[in-house]
N, C-alpha and C positions, 0 to 999 in steps of 0.2 A: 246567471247563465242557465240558458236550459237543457239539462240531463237528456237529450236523446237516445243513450242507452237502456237510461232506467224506463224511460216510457215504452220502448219497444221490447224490453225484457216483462214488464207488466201487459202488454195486450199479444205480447206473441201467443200461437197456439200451443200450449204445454201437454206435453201427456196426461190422461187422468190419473195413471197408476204406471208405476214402473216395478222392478223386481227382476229374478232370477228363475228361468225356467230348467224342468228338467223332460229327458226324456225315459219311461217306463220300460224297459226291455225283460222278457220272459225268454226262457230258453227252455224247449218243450224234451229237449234230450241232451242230456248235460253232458252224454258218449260224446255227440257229435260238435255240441258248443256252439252251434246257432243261435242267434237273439233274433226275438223280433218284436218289432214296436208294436205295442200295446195301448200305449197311451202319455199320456201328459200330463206334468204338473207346472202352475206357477206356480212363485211364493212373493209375494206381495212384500215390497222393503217395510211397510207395518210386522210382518211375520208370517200372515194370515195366509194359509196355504188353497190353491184350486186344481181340480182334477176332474180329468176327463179318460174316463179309459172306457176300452170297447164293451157292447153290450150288442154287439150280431157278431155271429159266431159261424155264419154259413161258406167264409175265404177258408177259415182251419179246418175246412173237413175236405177241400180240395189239397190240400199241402199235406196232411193227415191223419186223422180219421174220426168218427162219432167219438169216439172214448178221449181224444186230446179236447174235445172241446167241455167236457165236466174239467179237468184239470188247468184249462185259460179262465172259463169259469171264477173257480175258484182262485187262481191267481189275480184276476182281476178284483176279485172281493180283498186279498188281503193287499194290495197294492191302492186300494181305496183308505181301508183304515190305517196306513202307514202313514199317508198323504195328510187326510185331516185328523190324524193325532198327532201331526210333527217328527215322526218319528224312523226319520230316513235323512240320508243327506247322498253327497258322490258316493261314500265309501260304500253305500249300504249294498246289501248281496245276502239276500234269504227266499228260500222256496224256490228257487230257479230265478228268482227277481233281481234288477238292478236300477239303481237310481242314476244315470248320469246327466251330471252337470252339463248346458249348454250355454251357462253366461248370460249376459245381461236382457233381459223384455220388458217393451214400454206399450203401451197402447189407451184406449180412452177408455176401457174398464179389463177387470177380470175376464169376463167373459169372452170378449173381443178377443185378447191374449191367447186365451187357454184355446176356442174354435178354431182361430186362425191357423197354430202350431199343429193342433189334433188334424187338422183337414191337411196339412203338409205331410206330416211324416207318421203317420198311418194309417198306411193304403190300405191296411186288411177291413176298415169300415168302411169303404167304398163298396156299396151297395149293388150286388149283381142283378139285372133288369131284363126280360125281355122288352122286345122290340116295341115302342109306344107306350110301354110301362111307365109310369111315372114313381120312382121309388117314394117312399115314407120313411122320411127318419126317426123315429120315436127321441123322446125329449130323458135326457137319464134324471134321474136325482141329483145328481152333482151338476147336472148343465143349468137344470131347473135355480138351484141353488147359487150358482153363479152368477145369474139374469137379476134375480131378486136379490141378490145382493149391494149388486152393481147400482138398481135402482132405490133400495134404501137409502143406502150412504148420502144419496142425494136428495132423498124424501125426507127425512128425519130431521132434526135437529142431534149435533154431535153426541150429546151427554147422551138423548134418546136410543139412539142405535147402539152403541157400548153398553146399554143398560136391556136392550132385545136382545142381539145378538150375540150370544155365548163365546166365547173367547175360540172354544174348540167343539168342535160337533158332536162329538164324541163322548160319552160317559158310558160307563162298565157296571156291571151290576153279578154278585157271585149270589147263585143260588146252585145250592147244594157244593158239587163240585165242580161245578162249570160257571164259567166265565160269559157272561152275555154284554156283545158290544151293542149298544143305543146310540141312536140319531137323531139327538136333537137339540134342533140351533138355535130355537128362539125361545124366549121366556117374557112374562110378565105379570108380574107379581108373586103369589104361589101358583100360575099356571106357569105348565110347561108345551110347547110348540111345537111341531115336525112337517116337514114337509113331503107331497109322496106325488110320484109321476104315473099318471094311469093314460099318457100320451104314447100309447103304444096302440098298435094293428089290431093285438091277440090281444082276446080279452081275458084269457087265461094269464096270462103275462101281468098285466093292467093289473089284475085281482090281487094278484101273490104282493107285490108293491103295495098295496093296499093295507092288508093285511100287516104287511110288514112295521109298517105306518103305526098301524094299532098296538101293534107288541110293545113297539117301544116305548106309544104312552102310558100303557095302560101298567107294562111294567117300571116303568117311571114313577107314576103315581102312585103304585104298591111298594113301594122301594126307597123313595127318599121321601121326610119328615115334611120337606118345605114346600114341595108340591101338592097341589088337591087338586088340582082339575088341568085338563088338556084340550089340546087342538092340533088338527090336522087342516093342512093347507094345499088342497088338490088341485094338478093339474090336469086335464080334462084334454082328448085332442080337438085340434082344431079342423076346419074341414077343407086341410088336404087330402086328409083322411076320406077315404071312401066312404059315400053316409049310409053304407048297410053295416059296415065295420066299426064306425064313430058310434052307431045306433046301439050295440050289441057291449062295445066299452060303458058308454054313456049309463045303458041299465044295469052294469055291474057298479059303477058309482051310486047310480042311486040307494041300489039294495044296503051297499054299503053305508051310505047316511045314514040309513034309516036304523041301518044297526048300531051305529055309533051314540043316536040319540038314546038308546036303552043304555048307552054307557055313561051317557052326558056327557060325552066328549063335543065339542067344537067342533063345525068342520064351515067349509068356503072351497066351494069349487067354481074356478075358472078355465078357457082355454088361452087366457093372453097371461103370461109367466110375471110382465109386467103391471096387469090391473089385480092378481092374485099376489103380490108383494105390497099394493097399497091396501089390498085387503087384511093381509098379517100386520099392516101399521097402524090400522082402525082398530084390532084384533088387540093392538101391544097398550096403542094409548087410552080403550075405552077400559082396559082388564087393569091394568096398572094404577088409575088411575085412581 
């Protein structure tokens, strides 16, 4: 007799990833006790956690004032490393931050999940526009990261991507008396890997991520025994982007190559998030190898 359960439970459409999302809430005066959504995290039922939190800051200076938006800022940074060090749940409540739980999320990757929720329930990223204006979203590092994720799992071979991609993004490194937290997700062989978003407007902006990119490896590669050599994996905007603004990002990327080559770091610049993840997997299986 034939199973028409089992065969419709094998060709139905299943979600790609399910898990548990949360919502990010910052309270910018703790007198008053006001929250407001910041941002988003899944957590993927493997463990693997995603986040999305705000990077335009121009709604908080309408609500109140240039000086609240260095302190969302900075909440925003440590609401990021809470996220991918694991290290928050419902209960959690530091720096004005809170984690709460919203129950069950399913959708056909991470990323899908994490935009979907961020674009619902934080208005303050909704981009203020004049008339005919076409806003520009710039791409964060954790969005970047979540795109190229999504498309690994499915590029790779299983053992391959457990064996790139770092359990946790995060690793710390003490010099002197201070604690320095590092960004980086990928590995292959003794190189170590990072990823860095220069899909912004400002090229000032672009640059400093950049940069950022570089500290990581470079203090990576001064700091742990196992690593010799590094890579950065850029993304580059695309031309929604204005091409006098794209032009001006574009020659801060280069200048930056070209410095990276005096360091002998790796680098691969893209503007499609998805053909610069099969480029980290050329990067994993040609280095590893």
């Amino acid at each position: 007799m034939i199973d028409f359960s089992t065969i419709i439970e094998e060709h139905s459409n299943k979600p790609g990833v399910s898990g548990e999302w949360f919502t990010i809430q910052w309270t910018p005066d703790m007198a008053a006790g006001e929250r407001l959504n910041i941002g988003v995290i899944f957590k993927e039922s493997s463990g693997s956690s995603f986040v999305q939190v705000l990077d335009y800051f121009e709604r908080i200076k309408c609500f109140y004032s240039q000086s609240a938006v260095f302190h969302l800022t900075l909440a925003c940074e440590v609401a990021k490393e809470a996220a991918l060090s694991n290290s928050y749940n419902a209960h959690t409540s530091f720096s004005g931050l809170n984690f709460v739980a919203n129950g069950f999320a399913q959708g056909d990757s991470a990323d899908d999940i994490v935009s979907s929720l961020f674009l619902n329930v934080v208005p303050l990223a909704i981009k203020h526009t004049k008339a005919k204006e076409k806003a520009y979203y710039p791409v964060s590092r954790e969005r970047l990261y979540n795109i190229m994720d999504g498309h690994l799992k499915k590029s790779l071979e299983y053992d391959e991507y457990f064996k790139m991609v770092e359990p946790t993004s995060i690793k710390r490194v003490t010099l002197g008396a201070q604690v320095h937290t590092l960004y980086l997700p990928y590995k292959a062989g003794s190189s170590i890997g990072t990823i860095a978003s220069a899909a912004y407007s400002d090229e000032n902006t672009a640059k400093c991520h950049l940069y950022d990119a570089q500290r990581d490896v470079s203090l990576a590669i001064g700091n742990f025994n196992e690593f010799k050599s590094g890579a950065i994996f850029i993304l580059s905007p695309n031309n929604e982007l204005k091409v006098e603004k794209r032009d001006q990002v574009d020659l801060e990327i280069d200048k930056f190559c070209w410095y990276l080559k005096t360091l002998s770091i790796f680098t691969e610049v893209d503007s499609n998030p998805i053909s610069l993840a099969d480029k980290a997997a050329h990067w994993y299986r040609k280095t590893a190898a």
